[in-house]
C-alpha positions, 0 to 999 in steps of 0.5 A: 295122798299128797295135794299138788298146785301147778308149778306156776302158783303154791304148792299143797302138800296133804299128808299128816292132819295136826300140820298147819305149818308154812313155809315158803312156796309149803303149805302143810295140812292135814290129811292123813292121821298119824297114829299118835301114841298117847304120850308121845315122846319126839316128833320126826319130819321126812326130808322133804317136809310133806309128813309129819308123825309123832313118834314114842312107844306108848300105846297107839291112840287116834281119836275115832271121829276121823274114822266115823268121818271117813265112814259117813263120806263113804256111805255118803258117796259111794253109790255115786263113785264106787257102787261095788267099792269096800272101805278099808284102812292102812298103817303105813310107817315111813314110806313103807305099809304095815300089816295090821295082822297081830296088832290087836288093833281096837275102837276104846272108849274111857270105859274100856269096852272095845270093838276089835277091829276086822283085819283082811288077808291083806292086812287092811283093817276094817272097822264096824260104824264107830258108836256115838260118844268118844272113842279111840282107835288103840292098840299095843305100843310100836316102835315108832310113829305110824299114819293111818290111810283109808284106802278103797278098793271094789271087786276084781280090782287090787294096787295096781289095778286100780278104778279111778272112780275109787281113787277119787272117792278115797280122795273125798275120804281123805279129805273128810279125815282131814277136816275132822281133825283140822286145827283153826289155822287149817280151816281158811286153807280147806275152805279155799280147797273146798271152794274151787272144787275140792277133789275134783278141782283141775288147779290141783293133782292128787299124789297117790303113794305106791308100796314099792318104787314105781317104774310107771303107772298110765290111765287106761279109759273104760272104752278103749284108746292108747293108755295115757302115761301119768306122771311119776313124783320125783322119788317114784313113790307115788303117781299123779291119777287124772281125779279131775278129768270129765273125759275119763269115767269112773271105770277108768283103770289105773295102772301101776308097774314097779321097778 
């Protein structure tokens, strides 16, 4: 999920936490985990800039208190936003989503004990509360970097069906991710983030990244009316969903067609 000012004034990019960089007009921070191998051996940028991951074939290692993060804003929030709603996370890498079949991923901790991970049929992982003291999301070495995204998704919903209210809960989610791993230079920037609204802020728009190139994606209210048309990021990969119109409820869909 990217972060995005209007055009008269900076642009937020949030992809990758462990990003404080800026640059002119770019603001990079951090909000989704890049799953970084425990000695790691480059680090590679995409064209535009908006995600940073580091990349190595060492055994994949995330500190925990991102997901204990992610779960506590769930629980937290969930009543309110997604009643029927379920927490799940994605491996993504490059663009592209990655099955969590097979991958024995696993909460670990410096004594070695694990909590294997529970992975659905759609290859999205789920992970029991994470234990007090310190623990890390491991699994066997992969061939290059990957970024973990939380994704929530109730009953009789699915990618291209999606309730707003579960869009703008996965945005707080994200957002709570990104503050458990914020370095010190990020924190001015999310607390100004935090201070005109956060999620629900109308001087940003949330870039929602699809699987495949998209060929629309309109908002259809709970109550009927002509679908609203949303817009599209330039490369088609990612919808912009209206998270903070009051108009639109939370059973709000959002729907997606590919190319």
């Amino acid at each position: 999920m990217t972060i995005v000012q209007p055009q008269s004034t900076v642009y937020f990019a949030c992809e990758t936490i462990g990003s404080a960089a800026m640059r002119i007009g770019w603001l990079v921070w951090a909000v989704l985990v890049p799953a970084v191998p425990a000695a790691a051996q480059e680090t590679d940028a995409d064209p535009d800039g908006s995600e940073i991951v580091v990349t190595g074939r060492r055994p994949l290692r995330i500190d925990a208190k991102v997901l204990r993060a992610a779960q506590a804003r769930f629980a937290a929030d969930h009543a309110e936003l997604s009643p029927q709603g379920v927490l799940r996370f994605e491996l993504w890498r490059r663009g592209k989503r990655v099955r969590a079949d097979g991958l024995n991923l696993a909460l670990t901790d410096s004594a070695g004990r694990q909590v294997p991970a529970t992975i659905d049929g759609d290859g999205r992982a789920a992970f029991a509360p994470v234990p007090k003291g310190r623990w890390f999301l491991t699994a066997p070495a992969q061939p290059s970097g990957m970024s973990l995204r939380p994704i929530v998704l109730s009953g009789r919903t699915g990618i291209n069906d999606r309730r707003l209210g579960d869009l703008r809960l996965q945005c707080r989610i994200v957002v709570s991710m990104a503050k458990a791993k914020a370095s010190v230079l990020a924190m001015p920037v999310i607390g100004v983030f935090d201070a005109i609204g956060g999620c629900a802020s109308k001087s940003f728009g949330f870039y929602h990244w699809a699987e495949q190139p998209l060929a629309g994606a309109v908002a259809v209210a709970a109550d009927g009316g002509p679908p609203t048309v949303l817009p599209l990021s330039a490369t088609r990969d990612a919808y912009l969903p209206p998270l903070s119109n009051r108009k639109l409820g939370n059973e709000t869909r959002i729907r997606t067609t590919y190319q």
